[in-house]
Structures are given as C-alpha cells and as structure tokens.
C-alpha positions in Angstrom: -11.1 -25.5 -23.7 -15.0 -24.2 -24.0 -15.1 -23.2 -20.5 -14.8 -19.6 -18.8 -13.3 -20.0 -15.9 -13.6 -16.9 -13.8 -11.2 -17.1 -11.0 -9.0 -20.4 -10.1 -8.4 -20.9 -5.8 -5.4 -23.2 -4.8 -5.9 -24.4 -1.1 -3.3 -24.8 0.8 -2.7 -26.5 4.1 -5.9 -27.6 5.6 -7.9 -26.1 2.2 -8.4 -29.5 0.3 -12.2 -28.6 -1.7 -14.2 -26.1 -2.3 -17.4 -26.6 -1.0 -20.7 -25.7 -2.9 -18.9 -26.0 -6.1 -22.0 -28.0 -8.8 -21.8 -29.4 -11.8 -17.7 -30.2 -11.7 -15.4 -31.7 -14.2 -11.8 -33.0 -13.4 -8.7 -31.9 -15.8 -5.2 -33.0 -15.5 -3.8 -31.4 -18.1 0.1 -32.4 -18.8 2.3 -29.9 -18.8 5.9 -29.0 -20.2 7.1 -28.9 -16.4 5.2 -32.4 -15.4 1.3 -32.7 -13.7 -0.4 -30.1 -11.1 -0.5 -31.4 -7.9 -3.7 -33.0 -8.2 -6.6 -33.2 -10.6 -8.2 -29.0 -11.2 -12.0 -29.4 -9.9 -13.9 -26.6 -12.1 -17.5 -26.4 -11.1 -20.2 -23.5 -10.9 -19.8 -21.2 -8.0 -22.4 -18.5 -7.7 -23.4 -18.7 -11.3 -19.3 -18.3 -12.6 -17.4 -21.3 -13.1 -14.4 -21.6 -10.8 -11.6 -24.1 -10.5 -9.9 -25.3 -7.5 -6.3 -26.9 -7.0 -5.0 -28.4 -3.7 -1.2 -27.1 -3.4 -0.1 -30.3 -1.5 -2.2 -32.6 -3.2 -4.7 -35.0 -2.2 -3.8 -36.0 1.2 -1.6 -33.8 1.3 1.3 -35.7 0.9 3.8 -32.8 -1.3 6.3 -30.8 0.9 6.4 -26.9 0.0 9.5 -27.6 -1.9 8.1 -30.5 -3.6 4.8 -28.8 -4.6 5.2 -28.6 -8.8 4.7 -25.3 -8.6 5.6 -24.4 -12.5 3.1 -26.7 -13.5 0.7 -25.9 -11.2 0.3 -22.8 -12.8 0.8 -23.6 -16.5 -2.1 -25.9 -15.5 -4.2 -22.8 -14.8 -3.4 -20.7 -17.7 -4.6 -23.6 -19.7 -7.7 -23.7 -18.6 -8.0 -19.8 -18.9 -7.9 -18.3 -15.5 -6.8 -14.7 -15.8 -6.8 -14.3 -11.6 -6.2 -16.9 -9.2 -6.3 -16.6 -5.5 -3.7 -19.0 -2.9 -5.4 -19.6 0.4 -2.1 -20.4 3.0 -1.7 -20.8 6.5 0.7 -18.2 8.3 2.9 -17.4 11.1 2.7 -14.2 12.7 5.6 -11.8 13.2 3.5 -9.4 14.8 1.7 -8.8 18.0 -1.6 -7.7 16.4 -1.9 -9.8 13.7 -2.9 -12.7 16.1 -3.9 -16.1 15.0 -7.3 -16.2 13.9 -7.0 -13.4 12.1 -6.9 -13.2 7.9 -4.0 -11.1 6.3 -4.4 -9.5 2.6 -0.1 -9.1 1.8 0.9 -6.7 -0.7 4.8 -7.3 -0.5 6.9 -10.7 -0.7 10.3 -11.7 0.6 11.6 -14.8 -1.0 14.4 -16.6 1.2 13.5 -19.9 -0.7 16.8 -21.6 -2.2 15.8 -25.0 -4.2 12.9 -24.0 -6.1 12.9 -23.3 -9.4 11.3 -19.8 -10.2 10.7 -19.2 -13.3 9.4 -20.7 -16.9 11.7 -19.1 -19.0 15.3 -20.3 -19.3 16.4 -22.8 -22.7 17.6 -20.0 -24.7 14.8 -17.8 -23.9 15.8 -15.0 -21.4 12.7 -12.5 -19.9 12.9 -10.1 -17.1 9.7 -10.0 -15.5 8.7 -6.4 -13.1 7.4 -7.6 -9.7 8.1 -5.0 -7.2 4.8 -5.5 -6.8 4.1 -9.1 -6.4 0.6 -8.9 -5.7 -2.4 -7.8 -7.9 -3.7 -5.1 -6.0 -6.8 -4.8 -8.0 -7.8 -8.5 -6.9 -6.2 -7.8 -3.1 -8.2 -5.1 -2.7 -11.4 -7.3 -3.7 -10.2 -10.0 -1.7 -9.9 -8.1 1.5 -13.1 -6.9 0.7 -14.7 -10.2 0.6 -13.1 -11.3 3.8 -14.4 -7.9 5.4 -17.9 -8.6 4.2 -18.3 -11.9 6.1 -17.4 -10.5 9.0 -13.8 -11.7 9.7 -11.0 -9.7 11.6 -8.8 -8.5 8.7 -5.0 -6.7 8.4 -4.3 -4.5 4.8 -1.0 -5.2 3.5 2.2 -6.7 5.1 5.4 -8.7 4.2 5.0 -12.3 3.9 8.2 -14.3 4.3 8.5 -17.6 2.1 11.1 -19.8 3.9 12.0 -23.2 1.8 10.6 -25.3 4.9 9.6 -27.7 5.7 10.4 -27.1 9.0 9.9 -24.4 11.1 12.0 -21.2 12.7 14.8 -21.0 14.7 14.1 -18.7 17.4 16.9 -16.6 15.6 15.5 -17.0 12.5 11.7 -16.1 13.8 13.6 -12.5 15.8 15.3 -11.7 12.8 12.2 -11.5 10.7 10.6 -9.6 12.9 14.0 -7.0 13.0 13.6 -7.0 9.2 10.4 -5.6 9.7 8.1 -8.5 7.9 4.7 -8.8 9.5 3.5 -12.7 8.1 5.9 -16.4 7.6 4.8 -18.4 5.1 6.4 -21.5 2.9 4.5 -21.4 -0.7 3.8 -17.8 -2.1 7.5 -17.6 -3.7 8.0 -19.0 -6.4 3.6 -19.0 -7.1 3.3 -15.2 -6.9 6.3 -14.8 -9.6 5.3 -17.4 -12.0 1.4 -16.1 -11.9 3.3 -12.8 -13.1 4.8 -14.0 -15.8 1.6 -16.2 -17.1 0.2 -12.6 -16.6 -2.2 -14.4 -13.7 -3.7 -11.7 -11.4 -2.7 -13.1 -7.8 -3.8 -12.4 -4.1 -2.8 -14.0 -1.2 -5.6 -14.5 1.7 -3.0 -15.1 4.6 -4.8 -17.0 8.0 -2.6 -17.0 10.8 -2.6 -19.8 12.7 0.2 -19.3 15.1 2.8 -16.7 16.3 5.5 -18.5 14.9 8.7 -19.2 17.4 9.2 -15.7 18.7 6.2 -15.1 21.5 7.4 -14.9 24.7 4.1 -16.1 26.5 2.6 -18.0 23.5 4.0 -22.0 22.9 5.9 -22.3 19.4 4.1 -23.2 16.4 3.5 -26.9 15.9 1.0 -28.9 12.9 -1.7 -29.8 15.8 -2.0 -25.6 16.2 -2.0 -24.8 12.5 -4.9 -27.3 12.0 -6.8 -26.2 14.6 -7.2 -22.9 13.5 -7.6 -23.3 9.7 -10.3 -26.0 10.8 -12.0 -22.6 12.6 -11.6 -20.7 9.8 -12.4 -23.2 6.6 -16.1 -21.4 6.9 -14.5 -17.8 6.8 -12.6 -18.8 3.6 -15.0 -20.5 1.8 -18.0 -17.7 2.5 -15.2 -14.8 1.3 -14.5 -17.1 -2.2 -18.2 -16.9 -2.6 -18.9 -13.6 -1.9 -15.4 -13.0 -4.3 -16.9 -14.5 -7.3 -20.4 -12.9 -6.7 -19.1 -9.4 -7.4 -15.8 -10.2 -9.4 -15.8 -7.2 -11.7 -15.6 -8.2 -15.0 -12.7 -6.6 -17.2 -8.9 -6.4 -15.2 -7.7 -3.0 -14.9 -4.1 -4.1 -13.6 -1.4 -4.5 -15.7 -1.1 -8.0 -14.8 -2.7 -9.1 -18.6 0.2 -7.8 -20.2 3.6 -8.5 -17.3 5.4 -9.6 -20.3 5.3 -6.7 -23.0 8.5 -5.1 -22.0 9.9 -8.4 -20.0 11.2 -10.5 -23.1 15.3 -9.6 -24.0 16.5 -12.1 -25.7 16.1 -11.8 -30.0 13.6 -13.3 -31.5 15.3 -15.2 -34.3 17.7 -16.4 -31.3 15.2 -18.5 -29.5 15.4 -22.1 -29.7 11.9 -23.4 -31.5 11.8 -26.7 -28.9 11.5 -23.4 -26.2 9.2 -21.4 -28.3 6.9 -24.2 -28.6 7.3 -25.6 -24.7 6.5 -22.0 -23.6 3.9 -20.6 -26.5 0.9 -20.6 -23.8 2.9 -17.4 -22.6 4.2 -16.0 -25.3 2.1 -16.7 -28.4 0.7 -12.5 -28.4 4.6 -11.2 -28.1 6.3 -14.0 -30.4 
C-alpha cells in the first residue's frame, strides 16, 4: 500500500459518497473475516487522501446485523487509516437533542446480541480497555468541525446500539431514557470496539433524525422520517469532513496507537500460528 490515507469516513444510512473526493481508486481488499461492505473509494480531499466506506453497502441492501463489520475494519487498517469517523443516523432520548441536530457521543451502551465483537478468539485471548469507547482527541475535532459550519451541536452522551432492525417498543424507548442514555442507534457496537483493538482512533458524528417512540406529541420514528432529515443534513456532514481533514493535526496524542500493549494474555508460544498469521495486521509490533 503506497498511499497515506489520512482519515477513513464510513456512511451510514443515507451517507452513500463522499462528495468532492478527486482522483479516486477502488480497493476491495479480502480479508480473514470475508469482504467490506462495498468497494473503499480513497480519493483527495482537501489536499489529504481520504477513504470512504458505505456501512450498508451499495444500495444499501445489509441490515445492521448483517453489516461485516470485522472486515470492514480490517479493511481499513489495511489501507492505513490510523482514525476513522462513522456518520449514523440517531433516535433521540432527549427533549433537547431534537432531530436536526448533530451529537458528538463520548460513552456507548452495547445491547447488541448476534454480532460478533471482537477479532481475537482461535487460541488467541486479548482484553482490550474501552471504558472509553471513543477517541476523544478526534471527538473533540469532530465537534469542532461540525461547530465551524454552523450546525446545532450536543458534547457527549450515551448512544445506545440495539441489534435492530427494527425499532423500539414504547417500553423499550422509556426505559432508555430511565437509564439515562441521551441518543439510539443500531451500528456503533461492535465498530467502536473493533476500531480499539486495530488501535483505530474513532468518533461518532450522531444526526438525529427522529425522537424515537417515546414523544408524547411527536409521531414515532419511521424510514420516510430518518431520510428526510439526513437528506437535510448530507451538506452539514460533508462540509464538517472537509473542514475535518483541512486541520487534522498531524501526530495522535491518544492512546488509541497502542490499545493493545497491555491487552494481549494469552502466552506467546501458546498461540496457534494459523491465528498469528490471520491476525498479524494487529499484532505484528507485540508478537
């Protein structure tokens, strides 16, 4: 790979290209855990090369339980993207977070239950650290992107991943909301985790489209109301990515670049060589 590919965006729903992206390449590279949901368009963005993955693929035709979200990443690392940002549609579980309105997470709640969530496994045991789930070097450049093009912003939240793909019970929707968590989503569990343990920096630009099931005087969430308002707010995303990459500072000062130092248990003469090679993209610098 010759390329440096400053920052990697996966769109999610109603995100399918990146606009203003010039002189692009396709890559679908195979993977130990299968293909990425659709070919990686890197291209020149603001004078950095940046790549861009559509989540539910062209058309988008993947459920959030189908998306391949192991390779998806693997993909990524690569190529060489050290910090990737997911652009998701959200329900809101708050009154002031109202649809329209972009949300920069900085805490996760998985309630998923049929995804697989991690690369290691096959005789290969690590314990990644991700009490903080999100880079908050890159959030914090994120939000300030969003803030620069003018669009209504929250700091911080919990975002919800349920396994989908339907919506919430009414129940479901009120219990969230007693639990405290501020945004619903369907795809930031396992991504957030696995971009942890590739050592990926990784921020979430949340747009609510809808106040879920739980508003007394608003109508339930529905598809037709999602895609209305990421259709509004496609320019708002894509102005933020470019601003982003325009003052991207150079060197990471997280401790993303090295989650798996300390995370690795199992002995190193133990480890199967079929896993060691299937996973030595990751683990090349500790093994």
């Amino acid at each position: 790979m010759e390329e440096s590919i400053k920052l990697a965006i996966i769109g999610g729903s109603g995100l399918y290209n990146m606009d203003g992206l010039k002189s692009t390449k396709e890559y679908m590279p195979e993977t130990p855990f299968g293909l990425p949901s659709a070919p990686i368009i890197v291209g020149t963005l603001e004078g950095q090369r940046v790549a861009f993955l559509a989540r539910h693929g062209l058309g988008h035709h993947l459920m959030p339980t189908e998306v391949p979200y192991r390779a998806n990443i693997y993909a990524l690392k690569s190529l060489g993207v050290e910090r990737l940002v997911s652009i998701s549609a959200c329900g809101s579980l708050r009154e002031d977070y109202s649809p329209g309105h972009i949300v920069i997470p900085d805490q996760l709640y998985d309630n998923t239950k049929d995804r697989p969530r991690t690369f290691f496994g096959d005789g290969l045991v690590a314990h990644v650290g991700v009490a903080n789930p999100f880079c908050g070097e890159l959030s914090q450049q994120l939000e300030g992107a969003a803030r620069a093009v003018n669009a209504t912003v929250h700091s911080g939240g919990t975002l919800i991943t349920i396994e989908g793909p339907r919506f919430s019970t009414k129940a479901e929707s009120n219990t969230y909301r007693a639990w405290g968590i501020s945004i619903i989503g369907m795809t930031a569990a396992p991504e957030a985790f696995l971009a942890r343990e590739a050592e990926m920096c990784y921020a979430v630009m949340a747009h609510v489209t809808d106040y879920d099931v739980w508003h007394v005087y608003e109508t339930p969430v529905t598809v037709e109301m999602v895609v209305q308002t990421l259709n509004k707010n496609t320019a708002i995303a894509q102005e933020s990515i470019r601003h982003l990459v325009r003052h991207l500072k150079g060197e990471r000062a997280c401790e993303c670049d090295h989650a798996l130092a300390d995370a690795i248990i199992t002995q190193r003469k133990s480890i199967p060589e079929e896993t060691r090679k299937k996973l030595d993209l990751l683990i090349k610098k500790y093994i």
